[in-house]
N, C-alpha and C positions, 0 to 999 in steps of 0.2 A: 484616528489621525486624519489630518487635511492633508492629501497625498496629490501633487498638481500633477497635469498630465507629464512636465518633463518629467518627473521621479518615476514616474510607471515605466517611459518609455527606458529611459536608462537603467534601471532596472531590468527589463525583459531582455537589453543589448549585453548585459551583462552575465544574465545566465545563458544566454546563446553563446557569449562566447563561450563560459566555462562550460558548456556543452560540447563544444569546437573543440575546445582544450582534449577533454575524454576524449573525444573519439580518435582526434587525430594521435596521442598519446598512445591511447592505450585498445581504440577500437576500429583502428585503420586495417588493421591487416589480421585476418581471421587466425585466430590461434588460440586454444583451452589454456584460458585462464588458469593459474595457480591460485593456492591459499594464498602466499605474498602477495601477488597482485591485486588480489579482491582485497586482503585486510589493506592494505597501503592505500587505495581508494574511498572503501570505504571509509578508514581515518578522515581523510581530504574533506568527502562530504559532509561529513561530521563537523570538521571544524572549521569549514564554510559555514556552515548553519549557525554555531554558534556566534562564529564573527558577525556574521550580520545580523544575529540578534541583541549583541554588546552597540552593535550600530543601533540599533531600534531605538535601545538604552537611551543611547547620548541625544540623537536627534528629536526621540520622539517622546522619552521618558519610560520609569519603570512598567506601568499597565500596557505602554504597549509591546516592550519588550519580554513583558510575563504571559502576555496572550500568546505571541508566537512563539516562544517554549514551549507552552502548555499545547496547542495547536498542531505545532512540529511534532513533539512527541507522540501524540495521539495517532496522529498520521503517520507515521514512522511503527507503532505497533499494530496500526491497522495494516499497515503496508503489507507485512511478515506473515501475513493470513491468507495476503494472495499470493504468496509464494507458493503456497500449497497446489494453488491452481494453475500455476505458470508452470510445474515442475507435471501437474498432467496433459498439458498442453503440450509441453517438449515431446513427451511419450508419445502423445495420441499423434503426431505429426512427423515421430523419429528424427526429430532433428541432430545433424551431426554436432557433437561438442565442442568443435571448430567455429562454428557458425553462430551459437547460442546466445554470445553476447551480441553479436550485429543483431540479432531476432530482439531482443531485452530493450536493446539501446532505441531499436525506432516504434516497438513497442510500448516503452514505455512515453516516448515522446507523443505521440498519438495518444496516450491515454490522459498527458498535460494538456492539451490543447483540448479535448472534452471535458475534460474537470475546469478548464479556464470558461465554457460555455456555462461549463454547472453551475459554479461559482458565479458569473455574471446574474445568472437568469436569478439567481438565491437570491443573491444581493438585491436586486432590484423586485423582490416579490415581499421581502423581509421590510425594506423602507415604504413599503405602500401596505401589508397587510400587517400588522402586527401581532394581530393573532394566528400568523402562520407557525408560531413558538410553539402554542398546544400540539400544535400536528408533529413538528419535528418532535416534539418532547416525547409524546406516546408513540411516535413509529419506533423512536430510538430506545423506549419501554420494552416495546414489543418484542425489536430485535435481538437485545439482550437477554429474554426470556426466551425466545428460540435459540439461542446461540445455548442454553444450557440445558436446554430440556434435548438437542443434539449431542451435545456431551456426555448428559446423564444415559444416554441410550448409547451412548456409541457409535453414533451414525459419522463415517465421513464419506464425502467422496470420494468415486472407488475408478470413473472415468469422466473424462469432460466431454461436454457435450455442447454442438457447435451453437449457438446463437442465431435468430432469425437473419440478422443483419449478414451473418459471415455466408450462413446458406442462400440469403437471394444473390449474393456476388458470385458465389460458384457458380450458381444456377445460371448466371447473365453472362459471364465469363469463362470461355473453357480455360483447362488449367491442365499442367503436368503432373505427372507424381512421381517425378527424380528430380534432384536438384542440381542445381549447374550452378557450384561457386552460391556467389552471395548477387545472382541473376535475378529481377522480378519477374520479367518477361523473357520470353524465347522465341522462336521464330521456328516453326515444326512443319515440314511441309506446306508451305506457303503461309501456314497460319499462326496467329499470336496468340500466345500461351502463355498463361499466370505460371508461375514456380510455384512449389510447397513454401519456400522462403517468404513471400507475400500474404500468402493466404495465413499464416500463422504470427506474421505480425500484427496482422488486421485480427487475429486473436485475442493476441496479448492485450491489445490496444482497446479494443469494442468490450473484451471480457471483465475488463478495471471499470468501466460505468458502473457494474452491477455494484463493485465494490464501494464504488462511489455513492450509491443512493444510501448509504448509512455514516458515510465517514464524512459526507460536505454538511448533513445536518449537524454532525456529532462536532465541528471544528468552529461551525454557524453558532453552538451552543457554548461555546468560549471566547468568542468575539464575532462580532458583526460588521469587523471593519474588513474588507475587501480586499485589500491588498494584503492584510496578514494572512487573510485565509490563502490567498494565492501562492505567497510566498512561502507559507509555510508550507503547501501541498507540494511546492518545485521541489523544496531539499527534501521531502521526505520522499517523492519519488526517483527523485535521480540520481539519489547514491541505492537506488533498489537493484539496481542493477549486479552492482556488488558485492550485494547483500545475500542476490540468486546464491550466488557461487562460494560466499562465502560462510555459509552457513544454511546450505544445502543438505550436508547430512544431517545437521542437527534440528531440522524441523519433526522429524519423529521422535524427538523427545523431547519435545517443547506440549509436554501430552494436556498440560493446565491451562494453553491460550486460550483455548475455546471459554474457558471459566472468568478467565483475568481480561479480556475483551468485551466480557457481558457484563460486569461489575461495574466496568468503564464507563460505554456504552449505557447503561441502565442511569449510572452514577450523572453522567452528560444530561441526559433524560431527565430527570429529577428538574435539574437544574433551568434545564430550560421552560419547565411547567412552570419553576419558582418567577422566574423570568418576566412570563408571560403573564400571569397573575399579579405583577408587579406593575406592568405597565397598563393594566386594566382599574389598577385603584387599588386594589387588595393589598392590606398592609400585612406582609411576609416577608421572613428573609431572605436574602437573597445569596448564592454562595461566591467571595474571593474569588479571584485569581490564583494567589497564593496558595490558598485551601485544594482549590483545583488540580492546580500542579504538585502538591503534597500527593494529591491521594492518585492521582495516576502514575505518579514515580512510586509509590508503596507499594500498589496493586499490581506494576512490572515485576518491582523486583521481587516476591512474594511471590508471584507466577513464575517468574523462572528457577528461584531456590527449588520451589516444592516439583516441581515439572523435572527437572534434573535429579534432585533425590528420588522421586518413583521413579524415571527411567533405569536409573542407578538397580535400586532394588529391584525389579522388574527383571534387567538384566541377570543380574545376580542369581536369584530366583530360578532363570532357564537356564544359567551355566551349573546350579545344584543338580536340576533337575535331569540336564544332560549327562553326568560324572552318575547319577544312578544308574544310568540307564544302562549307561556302557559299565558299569561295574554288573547289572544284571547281568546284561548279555554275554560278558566274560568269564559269571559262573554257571 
């Protein structure tokens, strides 16, 4: 799409407000989040995304409005992967449950404005090299292939581990280790002192790059138009917030992501070789939109049925196992 500078600018005023909207709503004044509040938000973002993707529709026509579906969604199940890593972040730093969502909220904003860098630099590296497609297409192989060969093993992360970027700030910065409220800075005998509250936004925030070096190629590999890619990265991070909290317990039995992420991811991969070999001369197919968004709504929902039935059994499984145990012991 031919996207002029008003439409970007009004656009980005737009989700600043609806940013303003959250906070001042619902992330003004520190207090643990319920189920109701996370699902009632979470809806919201949802059905922002959609609405402006029925806009895409009208304005822009179907291809553009089926890339940022396809785009959204991918980004939106990649998002749920770093939840994993947000929720060892909260541990490794004790953050109060009070405080969680102001940590998420500016967290996750710092992580839009590096992905708005990532996204520019991509853009602008994809309309001057065209064979940068092979590259994203076999890293996004690659990744896929580790995402299952850590599955098939079992391996997850068991602690977080801080970042060059987080350690040279402490390093340069002294800091406290109690928190004062939703405080960045402190004033401790004559001198200025970082809170845990800062340094573990600057967590959240610096730690979604890494997430980012798989998911801007993987979005770059269903559209190349810039503004989708942006746009679609906003709504799928900024209802993440209440996505933490709203389905927080249910990430230990969502046991099949790691599989239905690599599938994705692998699936993207493909696509973007087909891509790139297209625009080289080679006469190959090339895959839909449509097709696209088919197979990564399939490979969700397929990951979550099967992911829920083995928790299910699983479950089951140790409550047998537990009713022997104590029937043992009780004769």
């Amino acid at each position: 799409m031919d996207i002029s500078a008003t439409a970007w600018v009004l656009t980005i005023v737009g989700l600043c407000a609806l940013i303003a909207v959250d906070f001042f709503i619902g992330g003004r004044k520190p207090h643990d989040v319920s189920l109701k509040e996370a699902g009632i938000w979470t809806t919201v973002w949802v059905v922002l995304a959609v609405l402006f993707g029925f806009g895409l529709f009208l304005f822009g026509g179907g291809q553009a409005s089926g890339e940022f579906f396809a785009g959204f969604i991918t980004e939106k199940s990649l998002s749920v992967d770093n939840l994993f890593v947000f929720v060892l972040i909260m541990a490794k730093f004790a953050v109060p449950s009070v405080y969680q969502q102001r940590v998420l909220m500016v967290g996750v904003l710092i992580a839009l404005v590096l992905r708005g860098i990532f996204i520019a630099a991509g853009a602008a590296i994809i309309s001057t090299f065209s064979w940068v497609f092979f590259i994203f297409g076999a890293f996004l192989i690659w990744t896929a292939w580790k995402l299952i060969q850590e599955a098939r093993s079992g391996e997850q992360e068991e602690e977080f581990e801080e970042n060059r970027l987080l350690k040279a700030v402490e390093r340069r910065f002294p800091s406290t280790d109690k928190y004062h409220g939703t405080k960045l800075f402190v004033v401790e005998n004559g001198k200025r002192l970082m809170t845990p509250m800062l340094i573990v936004m600057l967590a959240i925030g610096t730690t979604d790059v890494l997430f980012a070096l798989d998911s801007i190629p993987a979005i770059f590999g269903l559209t190349q138009d810039p503004y989708i890619v942006f746009t679609a990265n906003a709504f799928a991070l900024m209802g993440l917030r209440q996505l933490y909290f709203l389905i927080g317990g249910l990430l230990q039995k969502l046991v099949h992501l790691s599989y239905g992420l690599s599938v994705i991811l692998g699936f993207i991969g493909v696509k973007l070789v087909l891509h790139a070999l297209h625009e080289t001369g080679v006469h190959v197919p090339e895959i839909s939109i449509p097709v696209s968004l088919g197979v990564i709504c399939a490979v969700l929902i397929v990951t979550t049925i099967t992911s829920l039935a083995a928790s299910r059994k699983q479950a089951a499984a140790e409550e047998e196992a537990e009713r022997e145990e104590r029937a043992h012991a009780d004769s």
